[in-house]
C-alpha positions in Angstrom: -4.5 16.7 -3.9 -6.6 16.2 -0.7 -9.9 17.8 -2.7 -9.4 15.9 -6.2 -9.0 12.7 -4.3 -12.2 13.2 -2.3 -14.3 14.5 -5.5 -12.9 11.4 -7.5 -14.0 9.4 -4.9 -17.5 11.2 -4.7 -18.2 11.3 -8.2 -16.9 7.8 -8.7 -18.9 6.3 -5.7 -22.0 8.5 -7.8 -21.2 7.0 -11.2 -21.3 3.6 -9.6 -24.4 3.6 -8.0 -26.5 5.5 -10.5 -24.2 4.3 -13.7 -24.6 1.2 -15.7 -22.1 -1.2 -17.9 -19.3 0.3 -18.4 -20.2 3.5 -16.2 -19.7 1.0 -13.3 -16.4 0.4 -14.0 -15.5 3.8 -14.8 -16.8 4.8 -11.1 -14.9 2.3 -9.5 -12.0 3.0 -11.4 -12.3 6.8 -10.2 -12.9 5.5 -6.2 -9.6 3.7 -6.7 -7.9 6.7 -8.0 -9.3 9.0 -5.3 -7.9 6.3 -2.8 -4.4 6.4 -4.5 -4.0 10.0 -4.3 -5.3 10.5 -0.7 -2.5 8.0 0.7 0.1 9.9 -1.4 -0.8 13.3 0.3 -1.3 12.0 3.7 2.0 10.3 3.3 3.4 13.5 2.2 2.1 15.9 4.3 3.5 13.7 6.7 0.0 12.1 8.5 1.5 8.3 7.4 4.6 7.0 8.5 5.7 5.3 5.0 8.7 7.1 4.8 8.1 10.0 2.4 9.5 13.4 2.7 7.4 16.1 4.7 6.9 18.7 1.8 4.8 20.7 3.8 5.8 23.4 5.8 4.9 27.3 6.7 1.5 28.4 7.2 1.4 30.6 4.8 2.5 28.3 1.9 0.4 26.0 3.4 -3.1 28.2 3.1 -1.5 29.5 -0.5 -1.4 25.7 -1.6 -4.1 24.7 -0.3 -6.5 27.2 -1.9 -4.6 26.9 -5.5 -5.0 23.0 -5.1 -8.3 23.0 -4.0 -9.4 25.0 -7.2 -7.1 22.9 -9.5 -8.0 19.7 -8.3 -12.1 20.4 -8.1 -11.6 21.6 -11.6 -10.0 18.2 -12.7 -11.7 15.8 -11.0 -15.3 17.6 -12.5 -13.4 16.9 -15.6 -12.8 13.5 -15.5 -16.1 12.9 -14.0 -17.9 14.7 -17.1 -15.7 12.6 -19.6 -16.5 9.8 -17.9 -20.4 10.0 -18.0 -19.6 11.3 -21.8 -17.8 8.2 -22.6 -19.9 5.4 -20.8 
């Protein structure tokens, strides 16, 4: 979650500054969505105090989810990014 949320926000904050019309909105629409999802993993890895469970815990599974998530979550925000040039 933690490295889709800063590529959407990294490829959003790129679509917006380089983009035009509609590719505007779809970057800004991407920096919101990186946004969303790094409040929801701080808050559940337990960094914000809003009251979600702490889901994280072992080292191990840690490293293991972190390393599977980083893959899975580069590979779908460079997804949505390329759709989103595509489309605007």
């Amino acid at each position: 979650m933690l490295v889709f949320g800063i590529a959407s926000i990294l490829a959003g904050a790129f679509t917006a500054y380089f983009g035009s019309g509609r590719s505007r909105a779809v970057g800004g629409i991407l920096v919101l969505i990186g946004l969303i999802v790094l409040v929801l993993f701080f808050g559940y890895a337990g960094a914000l105090s809003i009251g979600l469970p702490v889901l994280f815990r072992g080292v191990v599974i840690n490293g293991v989810l972190a390393v599977v998530g980083a893959i899975i979550g580069a590979l779908i925000a460079l997804g949505i990014f390329l759709l989103a040039i595509m489309k605007a």
